[in-house]
C-alpha positions as CSV (number, residue, x, y, z in Angstrom):
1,X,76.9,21.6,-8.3
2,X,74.1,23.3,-10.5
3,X,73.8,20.2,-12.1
4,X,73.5,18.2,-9.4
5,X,70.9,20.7,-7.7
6,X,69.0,20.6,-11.5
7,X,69.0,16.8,-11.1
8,X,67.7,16.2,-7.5
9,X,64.6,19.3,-8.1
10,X,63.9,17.0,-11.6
11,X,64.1,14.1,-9.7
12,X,62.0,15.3,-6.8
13,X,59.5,16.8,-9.2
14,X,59.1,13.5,-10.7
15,X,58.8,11.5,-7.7
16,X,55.9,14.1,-6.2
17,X,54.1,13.4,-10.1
18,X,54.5,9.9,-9.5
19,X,53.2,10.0,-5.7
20,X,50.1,12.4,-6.8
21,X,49.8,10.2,-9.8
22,X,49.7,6.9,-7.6
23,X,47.3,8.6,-5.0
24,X,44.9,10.2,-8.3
25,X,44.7,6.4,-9.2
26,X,44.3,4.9,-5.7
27,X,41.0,7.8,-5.7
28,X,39.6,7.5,-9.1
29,X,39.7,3.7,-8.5
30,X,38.0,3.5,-5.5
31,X,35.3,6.2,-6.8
32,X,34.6,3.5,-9.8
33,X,34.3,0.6,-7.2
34,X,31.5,3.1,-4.8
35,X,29.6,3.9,-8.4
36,X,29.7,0.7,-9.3
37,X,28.5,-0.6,-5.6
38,X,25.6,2.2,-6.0
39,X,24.5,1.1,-9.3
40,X,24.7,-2.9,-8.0
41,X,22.5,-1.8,-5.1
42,X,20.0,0.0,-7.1
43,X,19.8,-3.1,-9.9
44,X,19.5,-5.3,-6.7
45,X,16.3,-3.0,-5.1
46,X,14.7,-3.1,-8.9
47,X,14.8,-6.6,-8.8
48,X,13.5,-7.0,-4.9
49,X,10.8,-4.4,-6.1
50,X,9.7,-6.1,-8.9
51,X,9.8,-9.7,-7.2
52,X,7.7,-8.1,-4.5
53,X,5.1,-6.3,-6.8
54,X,5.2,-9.7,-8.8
55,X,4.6,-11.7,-5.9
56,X,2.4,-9.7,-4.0
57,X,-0.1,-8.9,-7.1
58,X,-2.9,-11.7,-6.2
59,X,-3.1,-11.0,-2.6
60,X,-3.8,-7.5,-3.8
61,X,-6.6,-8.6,-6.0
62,X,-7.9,-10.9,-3.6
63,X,-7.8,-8.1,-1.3
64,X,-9.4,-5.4,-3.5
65,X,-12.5,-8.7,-4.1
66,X,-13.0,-9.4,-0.6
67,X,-13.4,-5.5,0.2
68,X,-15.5,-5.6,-2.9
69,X,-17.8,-7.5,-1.2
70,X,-17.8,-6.2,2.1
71,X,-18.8,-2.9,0.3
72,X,-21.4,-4.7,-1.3
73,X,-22.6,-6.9,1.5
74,X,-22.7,-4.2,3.2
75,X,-24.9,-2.1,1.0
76,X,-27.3,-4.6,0.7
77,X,-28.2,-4.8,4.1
78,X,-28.3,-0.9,4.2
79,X,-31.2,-0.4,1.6
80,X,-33.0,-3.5,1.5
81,X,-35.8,-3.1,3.5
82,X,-37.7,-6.7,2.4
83,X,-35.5,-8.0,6.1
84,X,-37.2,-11.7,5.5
85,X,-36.2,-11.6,1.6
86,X,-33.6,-14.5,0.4
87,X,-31.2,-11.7,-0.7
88,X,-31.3,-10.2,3.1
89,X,-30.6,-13.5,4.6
90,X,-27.8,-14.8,2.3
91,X,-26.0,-11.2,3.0
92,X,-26.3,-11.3,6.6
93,X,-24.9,-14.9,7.1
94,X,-22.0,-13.5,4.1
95,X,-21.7,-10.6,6.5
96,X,-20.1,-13.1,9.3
97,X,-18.3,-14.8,6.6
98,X,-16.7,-11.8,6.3
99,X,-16.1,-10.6,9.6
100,X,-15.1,-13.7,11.3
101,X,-13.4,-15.7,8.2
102,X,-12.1,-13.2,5.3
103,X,-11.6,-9.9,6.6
104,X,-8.9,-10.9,9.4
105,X,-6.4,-12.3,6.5
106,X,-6.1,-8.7,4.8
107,X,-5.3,-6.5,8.1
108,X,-7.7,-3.9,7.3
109,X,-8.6,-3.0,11.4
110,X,-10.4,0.0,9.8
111,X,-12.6,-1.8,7.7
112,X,-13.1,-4.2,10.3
113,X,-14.0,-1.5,13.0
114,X,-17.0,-0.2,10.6
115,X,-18.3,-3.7,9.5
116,X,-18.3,-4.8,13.3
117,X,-21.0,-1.7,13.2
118,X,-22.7,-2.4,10.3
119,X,-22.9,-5.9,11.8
120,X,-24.5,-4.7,15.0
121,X,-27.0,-2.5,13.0
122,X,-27.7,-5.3,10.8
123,X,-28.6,-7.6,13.7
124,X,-30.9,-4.9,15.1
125,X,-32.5,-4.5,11.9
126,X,-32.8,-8.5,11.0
127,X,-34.7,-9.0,14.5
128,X,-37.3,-5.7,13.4
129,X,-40.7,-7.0,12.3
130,X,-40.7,-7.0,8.7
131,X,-44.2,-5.3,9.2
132,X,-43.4,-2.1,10.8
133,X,-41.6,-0.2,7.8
134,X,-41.1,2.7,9.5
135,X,-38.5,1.1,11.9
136,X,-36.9,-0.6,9.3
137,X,-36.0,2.5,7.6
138,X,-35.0,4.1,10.6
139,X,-32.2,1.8,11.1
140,X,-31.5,2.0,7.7
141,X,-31.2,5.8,8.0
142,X,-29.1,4.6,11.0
143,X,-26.9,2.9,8.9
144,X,-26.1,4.7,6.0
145,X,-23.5,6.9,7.5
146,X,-21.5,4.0,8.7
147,X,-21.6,2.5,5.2
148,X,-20.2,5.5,4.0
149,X,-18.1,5.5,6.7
150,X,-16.9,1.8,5.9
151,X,-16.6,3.1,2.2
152,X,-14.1,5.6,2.7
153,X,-12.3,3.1,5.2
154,X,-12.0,0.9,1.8
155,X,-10.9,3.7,0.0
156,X,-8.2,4.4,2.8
157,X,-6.4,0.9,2.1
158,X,-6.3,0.9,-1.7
159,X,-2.9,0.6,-2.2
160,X,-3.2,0.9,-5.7
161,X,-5.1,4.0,-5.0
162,X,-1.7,5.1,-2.7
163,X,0.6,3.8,-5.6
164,X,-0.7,6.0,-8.0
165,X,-1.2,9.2,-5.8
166,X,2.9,9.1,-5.2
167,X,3.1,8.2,-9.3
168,X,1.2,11.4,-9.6
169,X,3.2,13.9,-7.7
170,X,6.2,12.4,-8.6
171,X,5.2,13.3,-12.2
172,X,3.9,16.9,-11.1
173,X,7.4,17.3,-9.7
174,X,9.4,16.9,-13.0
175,X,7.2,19.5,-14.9
């Protein structure tokens, strides 16, 4: 009868080793298939990352040229005060160009909010007789704080700018 009881605990013993073995298996096993999920899913975001960066590169640089311009358009028709020169003229007419044509394709509303101004201010200034200088650097005086104004709007939408503030704290955090 010892034997017998000997025989069913042995037997018992190695069916529960078995069982947890089978069920250690069944766990390790299906934390290999979620780590290797995880690690698909990150190698699949790289890639999706990288296609978008790739992709989206020239309508960055076209964007960071036409705000380029809009800077410098609008700079031009800050401090020029010669209002009947060439260089006047072809900025104004490039300042619509802007406005109405370029600037709409980038969704910059901020930029477009302070270049609406700077439009209104450069209308005012364009219609000024070219004689009276101290009215034309009124409105210039007028204007300079909404070319700043537009500058820092600029500044705002840099998203190269925004990339490299995050790649900056992200390094601060590992030291």
């Amino acid at each position: 009868m010892e034997k017998y009881l000997i025989a069913m605990i042995s037997a018992s013993v190695t069916l529960l080793v078995a069982i947890i073995g089978i069920f250690g298996n069944m766990y390790l096993a299906n934390q290999n298939k979620k780590r290797e999920l995880l690690i698909k899913k990150k190698e699949i975001e790289q890639q999706e990352t990288k296609f978008l960066l790739e992709n989206l590169k020239g309508f960055w640089e076209d964007q960071n040229q036409i705000l380029k311009q809009t800077l410098s358009t609008a700079s031009i028709l800050t401090f020029n005060e010669d209002i009947v020169s060439n260089e006047f003229q072809s900025e104004y007419k490039r300042l619509w160009e802007l406005i109405y044509g370029e600037l709409p394709m980038y969704d910059v509303p901020k930029v477009e909010e302070a270049m609406e101004k700077i439009a209104t201010l450069a209308y005012k200034k364009k219609r000024l007789d070219p004689k009276n200088s101290k009215a034309v650097n009124l409105k210039k005086k007028e204007m300079k704080p909404i070319l700043t104004k537009l500058a820092l709007r600029i500044k705002e939408t840099s998203i190269v700018l925004e990339y490299s503030k995050k790649l900056q704290k992200r390094i601060n955090d590992k030291e």
